[in-house]
N, C-alpha and C positions, 0 to 999 in steps of 0.2 A: 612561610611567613615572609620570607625576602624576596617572593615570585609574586605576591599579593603587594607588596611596596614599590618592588619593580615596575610595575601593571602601575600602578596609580601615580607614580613619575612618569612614564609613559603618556598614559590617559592624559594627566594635568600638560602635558607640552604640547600635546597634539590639539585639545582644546583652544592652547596662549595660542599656536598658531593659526588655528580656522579663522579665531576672532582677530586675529590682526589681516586677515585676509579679506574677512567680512569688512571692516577696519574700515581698509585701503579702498575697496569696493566702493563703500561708502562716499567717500572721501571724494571718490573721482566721479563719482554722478551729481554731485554738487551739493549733496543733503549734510546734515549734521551728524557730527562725532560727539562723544560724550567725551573723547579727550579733546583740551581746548587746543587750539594753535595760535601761536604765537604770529600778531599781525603786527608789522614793523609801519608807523607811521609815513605815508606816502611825502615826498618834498616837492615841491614846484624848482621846476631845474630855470633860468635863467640864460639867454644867449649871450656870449661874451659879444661885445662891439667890434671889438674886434678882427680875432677870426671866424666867428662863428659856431665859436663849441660852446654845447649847452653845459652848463654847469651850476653846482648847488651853489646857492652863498653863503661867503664866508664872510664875516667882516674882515680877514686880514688882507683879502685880496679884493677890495670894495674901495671903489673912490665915488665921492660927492661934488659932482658939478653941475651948476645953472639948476639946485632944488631938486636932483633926483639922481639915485644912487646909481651905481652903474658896479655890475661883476666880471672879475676876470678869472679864466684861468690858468694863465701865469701873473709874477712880476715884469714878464718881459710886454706884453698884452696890454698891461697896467701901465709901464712906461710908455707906449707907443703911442697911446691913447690922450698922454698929458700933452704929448708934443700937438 
């Protein structure tokens, strides 16, 4: 009885594993999963004026001059910009 439950703990792991194999397979040829994944909303990154690094915006680090917003990614970026 314990060699027939053995067997079937066995059988049931090595199944979880093909199909996560097949899974992966999947996954990488570009076709669909029956499990979903999780897609993170893409951002439009922003060039600072200043130096040049692209960056998200934020309002804390956002100044408004002459009707159009403008992002930094420092305070220090943000000051240089005022002068």
């Amino acid at each position: 009885m314990i060699r027939i439950l053995l067997l079937a703990i066995l059988f049931l792991l090595i199944a979880q594993a093909f199909w996560r194999v097949v899974d992966g397979i999947v996954r990488g040829a570009g076709g669909s999963s029956q499990r979903k994944r999780s897609v993170k909303p893409s951002m439009k990154l922003i060039r600072d004026p200043v130096c040049g690094t692209f960056v998200a915006p934020r309002q804390e680090l956002s100044l408004t001059a002459r009707g159009e917003t403008f992002y930094f990614c420092s305070e220090k970026c943000r000051r240089e910009f005022r002068r």
